[in-house]
N, C-alpha and C positions, 0 to 999 in steps of 0.2 A: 850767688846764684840761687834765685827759688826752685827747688824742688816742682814737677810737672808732674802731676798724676791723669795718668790717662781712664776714661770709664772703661769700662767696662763693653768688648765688641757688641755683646746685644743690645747695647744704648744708641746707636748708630751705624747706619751705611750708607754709601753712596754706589749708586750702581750707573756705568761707563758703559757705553754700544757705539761704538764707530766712532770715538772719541766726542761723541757727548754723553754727558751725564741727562739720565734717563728715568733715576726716582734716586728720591730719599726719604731714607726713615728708620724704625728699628731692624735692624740684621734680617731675622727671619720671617718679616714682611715685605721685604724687599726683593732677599735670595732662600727662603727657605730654610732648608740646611745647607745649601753653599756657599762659604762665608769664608775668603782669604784676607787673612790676617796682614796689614802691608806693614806694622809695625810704629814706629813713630815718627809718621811723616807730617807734613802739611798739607791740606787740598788748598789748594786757592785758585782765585780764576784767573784765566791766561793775561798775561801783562798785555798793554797795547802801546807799542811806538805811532804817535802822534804827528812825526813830520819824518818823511823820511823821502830819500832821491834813490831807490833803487837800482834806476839806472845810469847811474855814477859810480855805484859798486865796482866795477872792473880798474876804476880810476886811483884806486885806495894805492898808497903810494908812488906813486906817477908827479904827485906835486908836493914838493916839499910844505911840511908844515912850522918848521922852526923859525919861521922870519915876523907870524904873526899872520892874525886873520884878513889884513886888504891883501898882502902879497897873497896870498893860498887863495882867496878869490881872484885876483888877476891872473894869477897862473891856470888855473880852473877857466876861465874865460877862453885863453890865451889856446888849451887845449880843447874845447868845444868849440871855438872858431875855427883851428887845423881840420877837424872833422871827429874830435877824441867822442864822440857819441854815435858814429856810426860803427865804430868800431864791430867786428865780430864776434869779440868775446862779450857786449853787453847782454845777450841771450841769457847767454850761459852763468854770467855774475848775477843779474836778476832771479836766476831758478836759485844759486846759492844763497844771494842774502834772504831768499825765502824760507830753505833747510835752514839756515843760520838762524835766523830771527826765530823758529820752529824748535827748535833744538836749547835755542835760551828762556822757552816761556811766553816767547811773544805772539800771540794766536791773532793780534789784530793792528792792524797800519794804515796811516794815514800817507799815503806815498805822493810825492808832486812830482809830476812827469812833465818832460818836453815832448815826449815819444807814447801820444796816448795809446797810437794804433800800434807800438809794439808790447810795449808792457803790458797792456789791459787783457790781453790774449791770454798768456801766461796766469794773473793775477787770478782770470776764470777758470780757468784748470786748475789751481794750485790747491792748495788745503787752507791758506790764511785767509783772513778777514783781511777786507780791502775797502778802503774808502779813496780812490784814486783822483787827485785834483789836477785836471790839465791846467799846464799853466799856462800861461797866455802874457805872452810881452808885445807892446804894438804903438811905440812913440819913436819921433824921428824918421828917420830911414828903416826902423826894422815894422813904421804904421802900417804898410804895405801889406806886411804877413798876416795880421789883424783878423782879416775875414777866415783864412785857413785855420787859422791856431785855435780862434773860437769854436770853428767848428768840430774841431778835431776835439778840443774839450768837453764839446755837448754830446759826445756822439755815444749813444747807449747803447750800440749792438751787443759788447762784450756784458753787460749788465745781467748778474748771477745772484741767487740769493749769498753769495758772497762776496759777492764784487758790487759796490754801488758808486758811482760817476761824484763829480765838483768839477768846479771851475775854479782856481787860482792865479789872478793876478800875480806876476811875480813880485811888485811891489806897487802902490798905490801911482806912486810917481813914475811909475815905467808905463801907465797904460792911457792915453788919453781920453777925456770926458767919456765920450761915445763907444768907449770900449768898458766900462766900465758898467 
């Protein structure tokens, strides 16, 4: 293990106001004389999950995962056909995997939603960074939904200097030409 020698506090600070960082540079051009010492940490900047179903959260054990990933998607189907997403506790799992994801570092998400108008509420109130993609399925028998889904995906009311809107196809082959 190499040996980490740290400078010297007057060689740097970073100064924090409502949980952003607000200057940097030496100690007491910063803070003056008020300069707390945090010891030997890391600053780094907040992780970001990339893809994430927030509103699936309340689901986390409900479908067995030991058979392999097409079972746990079938099962996942199987319960968002029953109604597994209107559920009442998805509120309330959505505000948690937000402390959750908040608690491990994670300050920014890329979330895909089937439920823009409920999630997106929340996402704007919340403290996290949010890139929310409605997703949008619309071939076969579910073409019909096509015009709603899109809409619901385009729709920017909720739109905060933290919250900013997509569109997500759920998968290329799920949406026809003209949805696309």
């Amino acid at each position: 293990m190499v040996p980490v020698t740290r400078p010297p506090i007057e060689d740097g600070a970073v100064a924090v106001r409502a949980g952003f960082i607000t200057a940097v540079g030496p100690a007491r051009d910063v803070f003056g004389d008020r300069v707390d010492d945090l010891g030997d940490v890391a600053l780094v900047p907040g992780f970001v999950n990339a893809h994430t179903h927030f509103e699936l959260s309340h689901l986390g054990g409900r479908i067995p995962t030991d058979q392999g990933f097409v079972p746990w998607v079938e099962g996942l189907a199987r319960v968002l056909r029953a109604g597994g997403d209107a559920d009442p506790s998805v509120r309330e799992a959505v505000r948690s995997a937000i402390r959750q994801s908040l608690a491990a570092g994670v300050t920014a998400v890329g979330d895909v939603t089937r439920q823009p108008g409920l999630v997106r509420p929340m996402f704007a109130a919340g403290a996290i960074r949010v890139v929310s993609f409605g997703e949008v399925l619309g071939i076969g028998r579910l073409r019909k939904n096509l015009p709603a889904k899109l809409a619901a995906a385009v729709d920017s009311s909720a739109v905060t200097d933290r919250l900013r809107i997509g569109v997500s196809p759920h998968e290329p082959y799920t949406l026809e030409p003209d949805g696309l």
